[in-house]
Residue frames relative to the residue before (quaternion, step in Angstrom):
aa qw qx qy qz dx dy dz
X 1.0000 0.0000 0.0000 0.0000 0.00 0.00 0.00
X 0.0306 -0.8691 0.4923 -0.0365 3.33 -0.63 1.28
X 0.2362 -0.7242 0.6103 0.2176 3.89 -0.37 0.83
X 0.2115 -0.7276 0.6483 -0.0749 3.08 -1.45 1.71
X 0.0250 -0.8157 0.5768 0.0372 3.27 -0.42 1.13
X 0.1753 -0.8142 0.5533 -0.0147 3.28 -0.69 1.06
X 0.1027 -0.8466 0.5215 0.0290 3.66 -0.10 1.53
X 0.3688 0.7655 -0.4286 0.3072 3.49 0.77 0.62
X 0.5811 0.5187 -0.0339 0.6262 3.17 1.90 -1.80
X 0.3456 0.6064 -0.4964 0.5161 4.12 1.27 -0.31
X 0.3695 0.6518 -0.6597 -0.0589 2.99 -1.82 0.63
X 0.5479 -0.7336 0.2634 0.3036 3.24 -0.47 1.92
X 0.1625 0.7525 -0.6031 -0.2089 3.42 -0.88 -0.45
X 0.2035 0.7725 -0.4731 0.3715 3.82 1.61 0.80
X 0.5070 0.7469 -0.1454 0.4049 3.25 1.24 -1.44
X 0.8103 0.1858 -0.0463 0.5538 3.19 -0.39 -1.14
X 0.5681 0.5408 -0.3865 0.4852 4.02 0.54 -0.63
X 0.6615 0.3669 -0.3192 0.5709 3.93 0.70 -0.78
X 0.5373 0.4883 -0.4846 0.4880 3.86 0.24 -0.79
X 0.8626 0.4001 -0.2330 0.2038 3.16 0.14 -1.13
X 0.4997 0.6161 -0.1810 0.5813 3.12 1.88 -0.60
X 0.8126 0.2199 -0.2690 0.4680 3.34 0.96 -0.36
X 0.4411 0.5277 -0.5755 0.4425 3.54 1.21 0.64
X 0.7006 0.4634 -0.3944 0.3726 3.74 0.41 -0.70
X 0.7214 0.3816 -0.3825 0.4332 3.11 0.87 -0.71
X 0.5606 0.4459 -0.5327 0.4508 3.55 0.72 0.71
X 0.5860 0.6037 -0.3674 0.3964 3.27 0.76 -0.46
X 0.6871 0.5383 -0.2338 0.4283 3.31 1.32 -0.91
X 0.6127 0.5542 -0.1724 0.5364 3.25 1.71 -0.88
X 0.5787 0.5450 -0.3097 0.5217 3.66 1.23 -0.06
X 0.7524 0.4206 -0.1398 0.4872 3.02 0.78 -1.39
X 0.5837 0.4728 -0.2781 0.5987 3.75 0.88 -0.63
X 0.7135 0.3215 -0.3607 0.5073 4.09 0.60 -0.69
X 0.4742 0.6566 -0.3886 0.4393 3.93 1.03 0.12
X 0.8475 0.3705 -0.1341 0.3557 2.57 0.13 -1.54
X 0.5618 0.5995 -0.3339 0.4621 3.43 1.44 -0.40
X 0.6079 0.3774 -0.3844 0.5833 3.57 1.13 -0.67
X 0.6191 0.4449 -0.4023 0.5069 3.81 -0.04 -0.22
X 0.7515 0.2266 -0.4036 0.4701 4.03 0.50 0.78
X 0.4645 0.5311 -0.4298 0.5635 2.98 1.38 -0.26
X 0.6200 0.4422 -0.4538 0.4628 4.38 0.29 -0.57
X 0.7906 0.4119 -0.2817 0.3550 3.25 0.60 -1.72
X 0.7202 0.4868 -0.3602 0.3384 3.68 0.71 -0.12
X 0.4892 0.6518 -0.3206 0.4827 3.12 1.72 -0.11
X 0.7248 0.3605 -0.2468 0.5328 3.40 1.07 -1.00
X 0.5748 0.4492 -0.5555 0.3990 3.63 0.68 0.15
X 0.6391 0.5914 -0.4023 0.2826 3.33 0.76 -1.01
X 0.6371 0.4608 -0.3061 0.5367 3.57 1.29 -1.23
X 0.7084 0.4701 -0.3463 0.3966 3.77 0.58 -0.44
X 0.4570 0.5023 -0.4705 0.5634 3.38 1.35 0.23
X 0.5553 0.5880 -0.3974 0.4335 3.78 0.46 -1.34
X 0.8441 0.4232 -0.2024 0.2598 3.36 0.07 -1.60
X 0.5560 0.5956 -0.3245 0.4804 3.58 2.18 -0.60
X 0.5733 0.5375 -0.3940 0.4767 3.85 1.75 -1.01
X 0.6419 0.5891 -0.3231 0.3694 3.57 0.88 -1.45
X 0.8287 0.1943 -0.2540 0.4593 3.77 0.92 -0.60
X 0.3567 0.5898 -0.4999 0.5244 3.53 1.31 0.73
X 0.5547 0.6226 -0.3022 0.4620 3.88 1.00 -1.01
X 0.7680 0.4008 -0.2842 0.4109 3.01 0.59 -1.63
X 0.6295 0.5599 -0.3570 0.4035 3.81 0.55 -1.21
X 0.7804 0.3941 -0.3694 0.3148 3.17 0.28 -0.79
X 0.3939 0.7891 -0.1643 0.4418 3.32 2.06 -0.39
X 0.6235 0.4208 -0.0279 0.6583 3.24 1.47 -1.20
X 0.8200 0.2160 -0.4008 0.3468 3.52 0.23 0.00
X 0.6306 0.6363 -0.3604 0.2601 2.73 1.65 0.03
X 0.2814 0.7192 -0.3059 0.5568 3.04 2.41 -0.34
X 0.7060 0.4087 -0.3369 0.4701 3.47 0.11 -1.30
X 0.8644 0.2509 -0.0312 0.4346 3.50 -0.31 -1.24
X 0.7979 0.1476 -0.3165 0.4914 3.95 0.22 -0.08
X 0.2765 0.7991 -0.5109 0.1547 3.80 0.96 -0.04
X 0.8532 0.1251 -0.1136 0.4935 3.57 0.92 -0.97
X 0.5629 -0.4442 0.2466 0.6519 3.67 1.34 1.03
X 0.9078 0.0436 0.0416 0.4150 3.35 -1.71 -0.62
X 0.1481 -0.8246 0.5153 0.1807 3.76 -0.65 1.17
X 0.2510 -0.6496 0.7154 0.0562 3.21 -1.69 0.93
X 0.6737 -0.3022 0.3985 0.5440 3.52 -1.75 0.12
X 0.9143 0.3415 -0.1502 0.1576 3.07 -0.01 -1.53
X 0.6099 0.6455 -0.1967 0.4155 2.95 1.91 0.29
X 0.4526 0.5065 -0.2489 0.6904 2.88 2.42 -0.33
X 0.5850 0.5572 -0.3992 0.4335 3.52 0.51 -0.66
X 0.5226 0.6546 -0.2499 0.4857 3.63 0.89 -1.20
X 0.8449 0.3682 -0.0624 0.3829 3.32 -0.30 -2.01
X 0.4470 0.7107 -0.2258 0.4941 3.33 1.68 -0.24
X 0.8195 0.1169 -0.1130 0.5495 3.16 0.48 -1.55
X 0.6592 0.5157 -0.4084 0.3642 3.81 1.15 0.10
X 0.3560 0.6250 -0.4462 0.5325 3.56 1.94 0.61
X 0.8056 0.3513 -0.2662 0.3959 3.65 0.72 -0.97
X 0.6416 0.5386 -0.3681 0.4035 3.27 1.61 -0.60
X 0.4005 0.7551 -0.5003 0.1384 3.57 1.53 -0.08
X 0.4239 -0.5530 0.4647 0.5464 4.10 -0.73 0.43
X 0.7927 0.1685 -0.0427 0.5843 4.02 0.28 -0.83
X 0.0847 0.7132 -0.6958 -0.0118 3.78 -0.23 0.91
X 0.3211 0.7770 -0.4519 0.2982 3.42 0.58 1.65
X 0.2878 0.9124 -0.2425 -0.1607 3.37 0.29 0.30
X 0.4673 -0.7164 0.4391 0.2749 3.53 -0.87 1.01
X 0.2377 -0.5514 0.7775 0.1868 3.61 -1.43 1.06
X 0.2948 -0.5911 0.7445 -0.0976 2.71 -2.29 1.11
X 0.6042 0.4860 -0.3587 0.5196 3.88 1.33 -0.42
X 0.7216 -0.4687 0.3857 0.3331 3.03 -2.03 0.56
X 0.8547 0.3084 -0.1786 0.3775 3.37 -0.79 0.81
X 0.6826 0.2958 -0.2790 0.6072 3.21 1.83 0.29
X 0.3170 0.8343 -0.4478 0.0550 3.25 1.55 -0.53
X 0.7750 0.3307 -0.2463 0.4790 3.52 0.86 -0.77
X 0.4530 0.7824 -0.3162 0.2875 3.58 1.19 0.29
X 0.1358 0.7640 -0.6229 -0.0997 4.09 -0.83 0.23
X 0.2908 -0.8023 0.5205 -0.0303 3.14 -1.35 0.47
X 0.1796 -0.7833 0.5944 0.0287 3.75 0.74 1.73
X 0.0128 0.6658 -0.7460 -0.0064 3.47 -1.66 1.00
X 0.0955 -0.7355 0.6671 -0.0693 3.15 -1.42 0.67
X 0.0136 -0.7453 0.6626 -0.0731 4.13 -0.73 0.68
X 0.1379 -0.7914 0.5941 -0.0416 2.09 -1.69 1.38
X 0.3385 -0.7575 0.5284 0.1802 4.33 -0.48 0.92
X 0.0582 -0.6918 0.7184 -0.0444 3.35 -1.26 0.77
X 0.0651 -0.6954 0.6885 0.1951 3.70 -0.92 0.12
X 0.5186 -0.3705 0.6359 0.4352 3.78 -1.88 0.01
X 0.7795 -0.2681 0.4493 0.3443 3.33 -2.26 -0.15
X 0.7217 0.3903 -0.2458 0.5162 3.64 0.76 -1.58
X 0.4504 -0.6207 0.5854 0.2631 3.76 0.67 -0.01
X 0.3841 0.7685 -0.4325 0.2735 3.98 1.12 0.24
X 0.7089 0.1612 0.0369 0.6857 3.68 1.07 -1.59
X 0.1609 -0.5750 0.7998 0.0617 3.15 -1.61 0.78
X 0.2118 -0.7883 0.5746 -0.0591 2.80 -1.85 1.12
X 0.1744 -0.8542 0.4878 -0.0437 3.33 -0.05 1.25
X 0.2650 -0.7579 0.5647 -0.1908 3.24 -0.78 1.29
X 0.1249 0.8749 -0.4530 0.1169 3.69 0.46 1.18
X 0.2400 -0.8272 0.5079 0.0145 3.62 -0.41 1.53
X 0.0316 0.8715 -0.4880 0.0355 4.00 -0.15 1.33
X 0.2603 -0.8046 0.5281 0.0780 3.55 -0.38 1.33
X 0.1688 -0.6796 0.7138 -0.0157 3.80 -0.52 1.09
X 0.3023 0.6695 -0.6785 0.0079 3.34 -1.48 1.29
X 0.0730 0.8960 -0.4364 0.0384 3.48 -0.92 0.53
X 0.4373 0.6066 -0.4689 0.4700 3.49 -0.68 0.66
X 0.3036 -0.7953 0.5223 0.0506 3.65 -1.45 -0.27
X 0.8445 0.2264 -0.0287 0.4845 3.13 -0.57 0.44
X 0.7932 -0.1923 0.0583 0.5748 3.73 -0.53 -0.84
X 0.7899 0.2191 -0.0468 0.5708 3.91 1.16 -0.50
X 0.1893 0.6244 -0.6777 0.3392 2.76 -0.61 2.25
X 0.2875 -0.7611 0.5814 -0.0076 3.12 -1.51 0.79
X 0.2171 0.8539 -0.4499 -0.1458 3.69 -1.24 0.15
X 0.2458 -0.8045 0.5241 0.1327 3.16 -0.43 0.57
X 0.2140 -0.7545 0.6037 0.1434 3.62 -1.09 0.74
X 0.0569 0.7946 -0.5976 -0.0902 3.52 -1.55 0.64
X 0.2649 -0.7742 0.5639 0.1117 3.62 -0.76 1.02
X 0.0432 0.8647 -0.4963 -0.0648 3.62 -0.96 0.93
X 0.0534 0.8786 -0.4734 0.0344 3.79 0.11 0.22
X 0.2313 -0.5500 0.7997 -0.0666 3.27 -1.40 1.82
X 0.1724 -0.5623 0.7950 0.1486 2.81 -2.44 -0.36
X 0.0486 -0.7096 0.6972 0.0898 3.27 -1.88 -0.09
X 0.3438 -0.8360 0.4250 0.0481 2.82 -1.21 1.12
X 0.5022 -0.5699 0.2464 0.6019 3.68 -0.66 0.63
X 0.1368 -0.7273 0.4991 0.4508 4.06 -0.51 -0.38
X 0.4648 -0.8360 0.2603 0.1317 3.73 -1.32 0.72
Protein backbone atom coordinates (compact mmCIF):
# COMPACT_ATOMS: atom_id res chain seq x y z
CA UNK A 1 0.00 0.00 0.00
CA UNK A 2 1.42 3.08 -1.28
CA UNK A 3 0.25 6.84 -0.61
CA UNK A 4 0.34 8.82 -3.87
CA UNK A 5 0.43 12.29 -3.57
CA UNK A 6 -0.34 14.07 -6.50
CA UNK A 7 0.53 17.94 -6.38
CA UNK A 8 -0.89 18.83 -9.59
CA UNK A 9 -4.69 18.56 -8.04
CA UNK A 10 -3.04 21.00 -4.87
CA UNK A 11 -4.44 24.27 -4.89
CA UNK A 12 -2.86 26.72 -2.46
CA UNK A 13 -4.97 28.99 -0.72
CA UNK A 14 -1.87 29.84 2.01
CA UNK A 15 -0.93 32.23 -0.74
CA UNK A 16 -3.34 34.62 -1.12
CA UNK A 17 -4.40 34.48 2.84
CA UNK A 18 -0.65 35.86 3.62
CA UNK A 19 -0.79 38.55 0.73
CA UNK A 20 -3.63 39.42 2.30
CA UNK A 21 -2.59 39.46 5.84
CA UNK A 22 0.19 41.37 4.92
CA UNK A 23 -1.56 44.15 3.03
CA UNK A 24 -3.64 45.03 6.11
CA UNK A 25 -1.09 44.80 8.21
CA UNK A 26 0.52 47.45 6.21
CA UNK A 27 -2.29 49.32 6.01
CA UNK A 28 -2.43 49.23 9.69
CA UNK A 29 1.19 50.30 9.91
CA UNK A 30 0.51 53.41 7.72
CA UNK A 31 -2.33 54.41 9.34
CA UNK A 32 -1.09 53.88 13.00
CA UNK A 33 2.49 55.68 11.77
CA UNK A 34 0.10 58.77 10.65
CA UNK A 35 -1.76 59.14 12.98
CA UNK A 36 1.04 59.26 15.46
CA UNK A 37 2.62 62.17 13.60
CA UNK A 38 -0.69 64.08 13.64
CA UNK A 39 -0.47 64.15 17.77
CA UNK A 40 2.78 64.72 17.87
CA UNK A 41 1.83 68.31 15.45
CA UNK A 42 -1.32 68.76 17.39
CA UNK A 43 0.39 68.75 20.73
CA UNK A 44 3.04 70.87 19.67
CA UNK A 45 0.69 73.52 18.58
CA UNK A 46 -1.26 73.44 21.72
CA UNK A 47 1.70 73.74 23.68
CA UNK A 48 2.88 76.92 21.56
CA UNK A 49 -0.77 78.11 21.62
CA UNK A 50 -0.74 78.04 25.27
CA UNK A 51 2.74 80.08 25.17
CA UNK A 52 1.15 82.54 22.87
CA UNK A 53 -2.20 82.98 25.42
CA UNK A 54 0.77 83.60 28.53
CA UNK A 55 2.76 85.85 25.96
CA UNK A 56 -0.47 88.05 25.50
CA UNK A 57 -1.68 87.83 29.13
CA UNK A 58 2.16 89.17 29.84
CA UNK A 59 1.69 91.72 27.54
CA UNK A 60 -1.77 93.24 28.95
CA UNK A 61 -0.84 93.24 32.10
CA UNK A 62 2.35 95.12 30.77
CA UNK A 63 0.13 97.80 29.36
CA UNK A 64 -1.76 98.61 32.23
CA UNK A 65 0.88 98.84 34.02
CA UNK A 66 2.37 101.48 31.57
CA UNK A 67 -0.99 103.05 31.55
CA UNK A 68 -1.62 103.41 35.20
CA UNK A 69 1.67 102.94 37.34
CA UNK A 70 4.19 104.42 34.72
CA UNK A 71 4.59 107.63 36.73
CA UNK A 72 3.97 106.23 40.47
CA UNK A 73 0.50 106.99 41.86
CA UNK A 74 -2.25 107.12 38.96
CA UNK A 75 -4.27 110.15 38.09
CA UNK A 76 -6.68 110.89 35.08
CA UNK A 77 -4.07 112.64 33.71
CA UNK A 78 -1.48 110.29 34.19
CA UNK A 79 -3.31 107.35 32.69
CA UNK A 80 -4.42 109.48 29.98
CA UNK A 81 -0.61 110.11 29.24
CA UNK A 82 0.58 106.42 29.58
CA UNK A 83 -2.23 105.65 27.25
CA UNK A 84 -1.27 107.66 24.48
CA UNK A 85 2.61 107.12 25.17
CA UNK A 86 1.81 103.12 24.80
CA UNK A 87 0.49 103.92 21.28
CA UNK A 88 3.01 106.51 20.52
CA UNK A 89 5.65 103.76 21.31
CA UNK A 90 7.98 103.45 17.85
CA UNK A 91 7.58 99.40 18.47
CA UNK A 92 4.90 98.74 21.21
CA UNK A 93 6.23 95.19 20.59
CA UNK A 94 7.54 93.32 23.11
CA UNK A 95 10.14 90.58 23.05
CA UNK A 96 10.35 87.88 26.02
CA UNK A 97 13.77 86.63 26.75
CA UNK A 98 12.54 84.22 29.85
CA UNK A 99 12.08 80.56 29.92
CA UNK A 100 8.99 79.72 28.39
CA UNK A 101 8.42 82.71 26.27
CA UNK A 102 11.69 82.80 24.70
CA UNK A 103 10.13 82.51 21.36
CA UNK A 104 7.21 84.76 22.22
CA UNK A 105 6.03 88.66 21.27
CA UNK A 106 3.36 90.52 22.43
CA UNK A 107 1.70 93.66 20.19
CA UNK A 108 -0.24 96.22 22.54
CA UNK A 109 -2.29 98.88 21.52
CA UNK A 110 -4.83 101.32 23.89
CA UNK A 111 -7.47 102.74 23.53
CA UNK A 112 -9.26 106.21 25.68
CA UNK A 113 -12.83 106.98 25.85
CA UNK A 114 -14.18 109.64 28.21
CA UNK A 115 -18.11 109.82 29.76
CA UNK A 116 -20.26 113.00 28.56
CA UNK A 117 -18.97 114.93 31.86
CA UNK A 118 -15.41 114.28 30.63
CA UNK A 119 -14.93 113.02 34.54
CA UNK A 120 -13.56 109.16 33.87
CA UNK A 121 -11.59 108.02 31.06
CA UNK A 122 -11.71 104.66 29.95
CA UNK A 123 -9.04 102.72 28.62
CA UNK A 124 -9.42 99.66 26.81
CA UNK A 125 -6.07 97.79 26.13
CA UNK A 126 -5.88 95.20 23.16
CA UNK A 127 -2.63 92.53 23.57
CA UNK A 128 -1.69 90.23 20.68
CA UNK A 129 0.43 87.07 21.84
CA UNK A 130 2.23 85.21 18.96
CA UNK A 131 4.71 82.55 19.11
CA UNK A 132 6.42 79.75 17.56
CA UNK A 133 8.23 79.69 14.07
CA UNK A 134 8.28 78.63 11.03
CA UNK A 135 5.58 76.03 10.14
CA UNK A 136 3.88 76.20 13.88
CA UNK A 137 2.86 79.35 15.33
CA UNK A 138 0.01 80.50 17.12
CA UNK A 139 -1.81 83.66 18.47
CA UNK A 140 -4.06 84.48 20.65
CA UNK A 141 -5.47 87.99 21.40
CA UNK A 142 -6.64 89.54 24.78
CA UNK A 143 -8.43 92.88 25.38
CA UNK A 144 -8.64 94.38 28.93
CA UNK A 145 -10.18 97.68 30.02
CA UNK A 146 -10.40 99.69 33.46
CA UNK A 147 -11.04 103.34 33.97
CA UNK A 148 -10.35 106.12 36.43
CA UNK A 149 -12.02 108.70 37.54
CA UNK A 150 -11.27 112.36 38.18
CA UNK A 151 -11.33 112.05 42.28
CA UNK A 152 -13.21 115.13 44.06
Amino acid sequence: MYLKVSFAKQSGFLMPVAAFILVVMGLFAVTVTRNSAQTNTATIQEGISIQAFFAAESGAQRGMSTVFYQAGSPTRATADAGCTALNASPEPEITFNVDGLSNCTATLACTRTIDAADTTSFYRINSVGVCGGGDVTSSRSIEVASFIADSE
